[in-house]
C-alpha positions in Angstrom: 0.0 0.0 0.0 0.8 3.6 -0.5 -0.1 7.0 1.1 1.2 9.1 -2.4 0.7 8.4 -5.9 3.2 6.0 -7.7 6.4 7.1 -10.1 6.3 4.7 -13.1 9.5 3.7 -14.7 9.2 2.4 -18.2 8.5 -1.1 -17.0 5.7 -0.4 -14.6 4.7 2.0 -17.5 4.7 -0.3 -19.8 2.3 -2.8 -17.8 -0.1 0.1 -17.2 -0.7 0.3 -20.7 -0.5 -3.5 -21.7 -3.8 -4.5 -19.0 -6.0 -1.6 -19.1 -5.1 0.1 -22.6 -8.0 -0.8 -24.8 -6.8 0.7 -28.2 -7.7 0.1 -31.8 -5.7 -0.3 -35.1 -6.9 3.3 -36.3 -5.8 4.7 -32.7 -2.5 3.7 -33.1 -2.0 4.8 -36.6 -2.8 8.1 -35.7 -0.4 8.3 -32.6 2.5 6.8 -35.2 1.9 9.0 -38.0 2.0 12.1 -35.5 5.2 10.9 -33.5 6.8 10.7 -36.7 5.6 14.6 -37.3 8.2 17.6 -36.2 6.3 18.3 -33.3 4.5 14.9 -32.5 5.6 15.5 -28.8 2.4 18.0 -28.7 0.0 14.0 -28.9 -1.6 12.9 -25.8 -1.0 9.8 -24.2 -2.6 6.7 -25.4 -4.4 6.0 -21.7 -4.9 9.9 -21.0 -7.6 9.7 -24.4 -9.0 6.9 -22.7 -9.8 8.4 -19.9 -11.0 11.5 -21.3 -13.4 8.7 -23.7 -14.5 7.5 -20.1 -15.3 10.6 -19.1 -17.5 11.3 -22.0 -19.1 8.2 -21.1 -19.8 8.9 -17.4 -21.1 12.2 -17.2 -23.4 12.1 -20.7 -21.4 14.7 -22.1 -23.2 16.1 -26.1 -21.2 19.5 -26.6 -17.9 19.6 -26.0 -15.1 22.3 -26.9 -11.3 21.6 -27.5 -8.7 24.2 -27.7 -5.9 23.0 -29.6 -6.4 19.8 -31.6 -2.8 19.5 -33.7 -3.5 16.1 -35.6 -7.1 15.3 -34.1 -6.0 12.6 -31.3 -7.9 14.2 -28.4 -10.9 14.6 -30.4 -11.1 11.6 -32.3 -11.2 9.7 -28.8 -13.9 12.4 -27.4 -16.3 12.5 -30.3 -16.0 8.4 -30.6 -17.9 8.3 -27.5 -20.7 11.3 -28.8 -24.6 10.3 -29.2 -25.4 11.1 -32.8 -27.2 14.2 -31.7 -23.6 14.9 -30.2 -20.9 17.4 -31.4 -17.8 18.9 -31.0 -16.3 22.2 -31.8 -12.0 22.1 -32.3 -10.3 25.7 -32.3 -6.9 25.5 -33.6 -4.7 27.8 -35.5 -4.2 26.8 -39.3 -1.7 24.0 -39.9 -1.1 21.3 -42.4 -1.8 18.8 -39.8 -5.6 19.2 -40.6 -5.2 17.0 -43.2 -4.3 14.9 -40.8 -7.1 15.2 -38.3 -9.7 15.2 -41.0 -8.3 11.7 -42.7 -8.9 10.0 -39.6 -12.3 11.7 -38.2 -13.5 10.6 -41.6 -11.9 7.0 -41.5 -13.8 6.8 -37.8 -17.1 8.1 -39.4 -17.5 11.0 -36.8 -16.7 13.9 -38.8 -20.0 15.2 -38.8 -19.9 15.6 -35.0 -16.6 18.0 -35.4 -16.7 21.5 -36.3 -12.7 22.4 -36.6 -12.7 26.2 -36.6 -9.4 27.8 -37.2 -8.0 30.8 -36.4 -6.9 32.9 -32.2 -9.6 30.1 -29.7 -10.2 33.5 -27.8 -11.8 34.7 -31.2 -13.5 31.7 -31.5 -14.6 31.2 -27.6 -16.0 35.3 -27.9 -18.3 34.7 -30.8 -19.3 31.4 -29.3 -20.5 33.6 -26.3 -21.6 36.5 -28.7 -24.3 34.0 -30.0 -25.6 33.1 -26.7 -23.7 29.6 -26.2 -23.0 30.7 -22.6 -23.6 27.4 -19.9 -24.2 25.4 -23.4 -20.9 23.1 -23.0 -21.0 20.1 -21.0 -17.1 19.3 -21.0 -14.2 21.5 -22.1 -11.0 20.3 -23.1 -7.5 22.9 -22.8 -4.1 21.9 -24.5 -3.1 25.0 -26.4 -0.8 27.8 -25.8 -0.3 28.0 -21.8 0.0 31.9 -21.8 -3.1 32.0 -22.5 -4.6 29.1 -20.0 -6.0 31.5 -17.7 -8.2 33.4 -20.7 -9.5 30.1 -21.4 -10.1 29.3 -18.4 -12.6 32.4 -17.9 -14.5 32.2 -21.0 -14.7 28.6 -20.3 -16.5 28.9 -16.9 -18.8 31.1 -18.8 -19.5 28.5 -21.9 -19.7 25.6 -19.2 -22.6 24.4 -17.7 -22.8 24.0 -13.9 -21.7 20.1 -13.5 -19.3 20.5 -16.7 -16.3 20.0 -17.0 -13.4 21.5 -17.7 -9.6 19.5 -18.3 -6.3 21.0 -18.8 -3.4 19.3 -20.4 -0.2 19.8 -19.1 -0.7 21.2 -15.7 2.4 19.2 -14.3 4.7 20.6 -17.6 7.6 17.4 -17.6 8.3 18.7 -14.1 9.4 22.4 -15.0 6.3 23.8 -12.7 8.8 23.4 -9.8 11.3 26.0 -11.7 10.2 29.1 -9.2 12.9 31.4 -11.2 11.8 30.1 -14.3 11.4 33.2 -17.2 9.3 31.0 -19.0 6.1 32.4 -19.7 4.4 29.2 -20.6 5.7 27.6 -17.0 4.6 30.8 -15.0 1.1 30.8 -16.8 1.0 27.0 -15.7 2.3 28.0 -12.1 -0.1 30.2 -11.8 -2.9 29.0 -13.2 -2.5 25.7 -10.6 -2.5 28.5 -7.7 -5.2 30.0 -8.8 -7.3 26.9 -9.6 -6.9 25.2 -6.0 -8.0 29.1 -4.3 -11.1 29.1 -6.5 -14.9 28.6 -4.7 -16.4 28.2 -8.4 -14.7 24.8 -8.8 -14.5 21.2 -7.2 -10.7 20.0 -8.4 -8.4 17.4 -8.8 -5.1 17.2 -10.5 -4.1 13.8 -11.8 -0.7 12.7 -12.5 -1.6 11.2 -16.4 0.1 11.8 -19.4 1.9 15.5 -18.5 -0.6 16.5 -15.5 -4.6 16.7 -16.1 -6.7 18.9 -14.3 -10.0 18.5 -14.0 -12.6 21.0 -12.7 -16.2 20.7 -12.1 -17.9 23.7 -12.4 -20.5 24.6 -9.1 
């Protein structure tokens, strides 16, 4: 037994994911063709999509948001889970990796649940609230650019429904949240945005050491 959650080193890592990883042939082909990509570091881990899929599962989630989708790996696993009458809306910035995203969304036949929109998320999130989506969104999920976390994290609370969810990616950073002197701005937005989230009444949290550090937070 154990009073504090577990290291893994690549062997215990390695069984984690060989008895409770329940991927498909597509899955993987995505998370290959993207490691093989310039910045294929920017995927999710295989068991971090599953448990976002769970999630979808437990809470009845039909409208979700993304910000940041690179390659469509997140999504894919979210929208998988979607009722018919489900969607998803993906803000990005443009890139060639799309094509990517859009191959495979097709090859899973849940395309027409995912409305990519390109171009600054904050543009996107402001016109999503301009048209009266606030409290429309049962789940949000966060892994874009981290200086901009806490911006996010504001609209979101607004386009969030009391019970939703939202998750941010990254919230642990490969370690580099303990760098106090850090000049980083991506590390001090992280930094602060974990400070911030643990003082704040309009939340229930927890912090989960998968993948790079999930947060989840359950709007009141």
């Amino acid at each position: 037994m154990t009073t504090r959650s577990l290291s893994l080193d690549d062997d215990l890592y390695r069984y984690l994911v060989d008895v409770s990883l329940r991927d498909s042939p597509l899955l993987k082909r995505l998370r290959d063709e993207t490691a093989a990509l310039p910045k294929g570091n920017w995927q999710i881990a295989p068991e971090q999509g599953q448990f976002m899929s769970l999630l979808i599962q437990l809470t009845g989630a039909r409208h979700l948001l993304e910000i940041g989708t690179f390659t469509g790996y997140s999504a894919l696993c979210m929208a998988k889970m979607l009722p018919t009458n489900g969607y998803l809306i993906c803000c990005d910035m443009p890139g060639d990796y799309h094509d990517i995203a859009r191959r495979y969304w097709r090859e899973a036949d849940v395309d027409t649940r995912i409305d990519l929109r390109t171009g600054p998320a904050i543009d996107t999130l402001q016109q999503l609230l301009d048209a009266g989506h606030e409290e429309r969104f049962d789940l949000m999920f966060i892994d874009a650019d981290k200086a901009n976390y806490a911006a996010y994290y504001e609209m979101g609370l607004r386009l969030v429904r009391p019970g939703g969810l939202l998750l941010f990616d990254n919230m642990l950073w490969s370690g580099r949240v303990l760098e106090a002197d850090s000049t980083s701005a991506d590390t001090q937005a992280i930094r602060a945005l974990n400070l911030a989230l643990k003082q704040d009444e309009r939340i229930d949290l927890s912090l989960l050491p998968i993948g790079d550090g999930l947060s989840l937070c359950r709007k009141r």
